[in-house]
C-alpha positions as CSV (number, residue, x, y, z in Angstrom):
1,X,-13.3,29.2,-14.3
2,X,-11.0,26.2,-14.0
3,X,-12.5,22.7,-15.4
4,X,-12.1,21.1,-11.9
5,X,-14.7,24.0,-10.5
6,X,-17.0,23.2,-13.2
7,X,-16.6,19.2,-12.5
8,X,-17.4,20.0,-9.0
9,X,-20.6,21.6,-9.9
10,X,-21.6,19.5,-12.1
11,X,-20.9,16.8,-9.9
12,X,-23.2,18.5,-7.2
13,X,-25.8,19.7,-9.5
14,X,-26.3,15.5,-10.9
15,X,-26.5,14.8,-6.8
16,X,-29.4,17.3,-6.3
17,X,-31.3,16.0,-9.2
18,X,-30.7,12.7,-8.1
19,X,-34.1,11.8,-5.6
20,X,-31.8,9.2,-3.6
21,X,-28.9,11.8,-2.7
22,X,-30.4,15.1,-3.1
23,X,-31.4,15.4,0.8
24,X,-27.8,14.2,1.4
25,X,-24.8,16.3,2.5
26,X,-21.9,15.3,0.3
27,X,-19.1,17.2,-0.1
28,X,-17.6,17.6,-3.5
29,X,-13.7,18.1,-3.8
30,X,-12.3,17.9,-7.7
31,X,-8.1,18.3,-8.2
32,X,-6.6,18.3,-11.3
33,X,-9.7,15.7,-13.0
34,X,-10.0,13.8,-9.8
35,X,-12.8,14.0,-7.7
36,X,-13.5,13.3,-4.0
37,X,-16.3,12.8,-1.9
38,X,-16.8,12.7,1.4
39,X,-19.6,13.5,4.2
40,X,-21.9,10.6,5.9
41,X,-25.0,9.1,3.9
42,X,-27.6,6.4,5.3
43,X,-26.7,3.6,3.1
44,X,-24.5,2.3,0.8
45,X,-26.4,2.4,-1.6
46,X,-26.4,6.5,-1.7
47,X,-22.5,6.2,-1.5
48,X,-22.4,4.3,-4.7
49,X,-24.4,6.1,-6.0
50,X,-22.6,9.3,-5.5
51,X,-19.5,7.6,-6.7
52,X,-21.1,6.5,-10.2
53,X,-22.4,10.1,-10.8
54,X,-18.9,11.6,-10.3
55,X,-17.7,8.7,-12.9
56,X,-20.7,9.3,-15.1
57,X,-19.7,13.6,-15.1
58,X,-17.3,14.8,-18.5
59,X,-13.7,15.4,-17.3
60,X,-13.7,13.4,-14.3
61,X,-10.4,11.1,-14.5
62,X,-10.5,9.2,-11.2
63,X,-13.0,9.2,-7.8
64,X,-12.0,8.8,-4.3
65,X,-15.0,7.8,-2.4
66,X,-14.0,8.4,1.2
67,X,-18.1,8.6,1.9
68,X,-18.9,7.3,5.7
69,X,-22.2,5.1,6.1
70,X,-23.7,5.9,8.9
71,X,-27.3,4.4,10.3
């Protein structure tokens, strides 16, 4: 199991636990330590959000946030 899988689980599991994002559809990509998400949230809020988890999660380097807000 490479570390960037487990990141990207990790990432996803924190997101399901998580009672603003875990009825979100985020999609969780992690390369070499640096992770990106993408997919469409409600507010910006749950796009931050996402993005601090990711930050927050051991072995993550960097994080692209290329969420889309979308009302």
């Amino acid at each position: 199991l490479s570390n960037d899988t487990s990141i990207t689980t990790a990432v996803l599991e924190a997101m399901l636990n998580d009672e603003n994002l875990s009825t979100v559809k985020v999609h969780v990509e992690t390369t070499q330590g640096v992770v990106l998400l993408t997919g469409y949230v409600k507010t910006i809020r749950q796009s931050d959000t996402a993005e601090e988890i990711a930050r927050k999660t051991d072995g993550v380097k960097s994080v692209k946030n290329d969420i889309v807000v979308r009302k």
